[in-house]
C-alpha positions in Angstrom: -13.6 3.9 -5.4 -10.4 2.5 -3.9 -7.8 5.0 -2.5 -4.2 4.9 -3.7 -2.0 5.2 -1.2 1.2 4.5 -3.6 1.5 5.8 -7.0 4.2 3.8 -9.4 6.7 4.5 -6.1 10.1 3.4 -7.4 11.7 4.3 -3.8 11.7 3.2 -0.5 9.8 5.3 2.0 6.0 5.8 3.4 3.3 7.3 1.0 1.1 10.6 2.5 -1.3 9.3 5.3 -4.9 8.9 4.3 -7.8 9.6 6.9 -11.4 9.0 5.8 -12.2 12.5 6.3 -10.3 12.8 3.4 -13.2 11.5 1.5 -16.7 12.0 0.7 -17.7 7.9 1.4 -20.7 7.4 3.2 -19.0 4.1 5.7 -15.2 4.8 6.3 -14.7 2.6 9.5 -15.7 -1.0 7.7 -13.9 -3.6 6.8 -10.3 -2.3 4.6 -9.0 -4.3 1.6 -5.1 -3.6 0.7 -3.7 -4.9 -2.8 -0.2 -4.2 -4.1 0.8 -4.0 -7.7 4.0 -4.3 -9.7 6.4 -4.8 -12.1 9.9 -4.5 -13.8 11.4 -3.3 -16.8 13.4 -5.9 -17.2 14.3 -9.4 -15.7 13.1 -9.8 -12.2 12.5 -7.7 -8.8 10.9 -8.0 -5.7 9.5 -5.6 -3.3 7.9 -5.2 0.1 5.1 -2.9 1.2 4.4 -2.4 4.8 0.1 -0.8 5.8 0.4 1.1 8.4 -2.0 2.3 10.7 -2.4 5.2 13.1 -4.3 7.1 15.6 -2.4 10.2 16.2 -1.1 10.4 12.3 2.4 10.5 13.9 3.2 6.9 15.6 2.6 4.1 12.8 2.5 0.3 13.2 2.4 -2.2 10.7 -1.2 -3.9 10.1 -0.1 -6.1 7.8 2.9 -7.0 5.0 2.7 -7.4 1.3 5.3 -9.1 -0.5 5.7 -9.1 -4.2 8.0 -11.0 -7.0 8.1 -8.9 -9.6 8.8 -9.3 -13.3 8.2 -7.8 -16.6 4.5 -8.6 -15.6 2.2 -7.1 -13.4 2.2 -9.3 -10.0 -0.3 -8.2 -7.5 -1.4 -9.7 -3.8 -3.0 -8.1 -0.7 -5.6 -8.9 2.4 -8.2 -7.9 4.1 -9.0 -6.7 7.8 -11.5 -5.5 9.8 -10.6 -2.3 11.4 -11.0 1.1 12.4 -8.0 3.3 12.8 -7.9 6.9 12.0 -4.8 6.8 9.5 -3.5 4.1 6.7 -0.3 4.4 5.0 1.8 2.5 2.5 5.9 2.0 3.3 7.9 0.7 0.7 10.5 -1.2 3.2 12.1 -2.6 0.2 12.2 -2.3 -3.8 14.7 -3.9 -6.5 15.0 -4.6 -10.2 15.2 -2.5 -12.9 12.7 0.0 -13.5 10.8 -1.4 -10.7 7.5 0.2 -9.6 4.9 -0.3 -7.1 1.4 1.2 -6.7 -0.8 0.3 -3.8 -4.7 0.7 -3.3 -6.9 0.5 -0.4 -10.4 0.1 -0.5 -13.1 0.3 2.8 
């Protein structure tokens, strides 16, 4: 079951850390899949969603960037990485159009 690590976030700012401990999965430290998902209202958006990783849950960097166009259907994009940090976040950096909303989901 994949994780969400941003729920219909219509801000800018980072989603609670996840730590596999946090789960009952059997393989936590595999390969990670991130996909982003979104839409508008109305007319047309865009938005960008940093994953960030960490080892002490305090200092993030960015594994990777998703960017999305959005419009009044859902868009979606994401990749793939082989890795095995301790904590994965998601960081709106950026979100417009009306009634914009993002959700992202990691699964590994």
């Amino acid at each position: 079951m994949a994780q969400i690590l941003l729920n219909a976030a219509t801000t800018t700012g980072a989603g609670t850390a996840w730590h596999p401990r946090d789960t009952s999965a059997v393989a936590t430290y595999v390969q990670h899949s991130f996909q982003a998902t979104g839409y508008t209202s109305t007319s047309t958006g865009a938005a960008t969603v940093l994953i960030q990783v960490s080892n002490d849950g305090v200092n993030y960097i960015t594994l990777g960037t998703i960017t999305l166009t959005l419009g009044t259907s859902v868009t979606s994009d994401g990749f793939a990485a082989a890795n095995t940090w301790e904590y994965y976040r998601a960081n709106l950096s950026a979100i417009s159009g009306t009634g914009a909303t993002v959700s992202v989901y990691m699964k590994g």
